[in-house]
C-alpha positions in Angstrom: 14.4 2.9 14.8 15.4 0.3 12.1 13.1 -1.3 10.1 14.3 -4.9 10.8 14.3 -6.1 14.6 16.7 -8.9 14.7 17.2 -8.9 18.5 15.0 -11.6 20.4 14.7 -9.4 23.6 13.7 -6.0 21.4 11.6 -8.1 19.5 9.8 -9.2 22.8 9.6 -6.0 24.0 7.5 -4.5 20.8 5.2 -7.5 20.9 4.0 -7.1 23.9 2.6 -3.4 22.9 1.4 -4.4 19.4 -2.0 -6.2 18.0 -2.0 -9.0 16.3 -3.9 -9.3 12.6 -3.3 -12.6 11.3 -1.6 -15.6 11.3 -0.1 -16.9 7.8 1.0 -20.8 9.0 1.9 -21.8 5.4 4.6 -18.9 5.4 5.4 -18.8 9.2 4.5 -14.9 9.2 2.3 -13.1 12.0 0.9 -9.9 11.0 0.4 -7.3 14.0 -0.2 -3.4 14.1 0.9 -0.8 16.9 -2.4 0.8 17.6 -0.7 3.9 18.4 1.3 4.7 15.4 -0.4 2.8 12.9 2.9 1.0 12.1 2.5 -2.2 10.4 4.7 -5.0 11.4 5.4 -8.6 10.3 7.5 -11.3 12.3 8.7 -13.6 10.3 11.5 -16.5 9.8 14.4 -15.6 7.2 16.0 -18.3 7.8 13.8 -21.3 7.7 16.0 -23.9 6.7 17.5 -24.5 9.8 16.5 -26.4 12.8 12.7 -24.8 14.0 13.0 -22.1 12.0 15.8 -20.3 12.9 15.9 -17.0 14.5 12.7 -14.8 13.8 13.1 -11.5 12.4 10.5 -8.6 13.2 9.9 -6.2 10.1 8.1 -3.1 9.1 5.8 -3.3 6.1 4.2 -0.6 4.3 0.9 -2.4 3.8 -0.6 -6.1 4.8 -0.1 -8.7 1.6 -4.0 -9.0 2.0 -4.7 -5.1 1.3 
């Protein structure tokens, strides 16, 4: 499995089984964790310039910015 989801439908489909952490609204980022593997995740918007954000992207991250 990559470490960037770019597809809207996969991206879906690993929400729904993760929790999320936090919300960051000044950066557009939501924080979530997959209880059973530990994984942590962040969605974010890459491409923010364009019209509502553009396309989100869904990312593993070795740690939370906060830890």
């Amino acid at each position: 499995m990559s470490n960037i989801i770019n597809d809207i439908d996969e991206i879906e489909r690993k929400l729904s089984t993760f929790t999320e952490v936090r919300v960051d609204p000044t950066n557009w980022n939501i924080y979530y964790i997959e209880e059973s593997t530990g994984e942590k995740w962040q969605k974010e918007y890459p491409n923010s310039e364009h019209h509502g954000g553009g396309a989100p992207q869904l990312r593993k991250i070795e740690k939370f910015p906060w830890e």
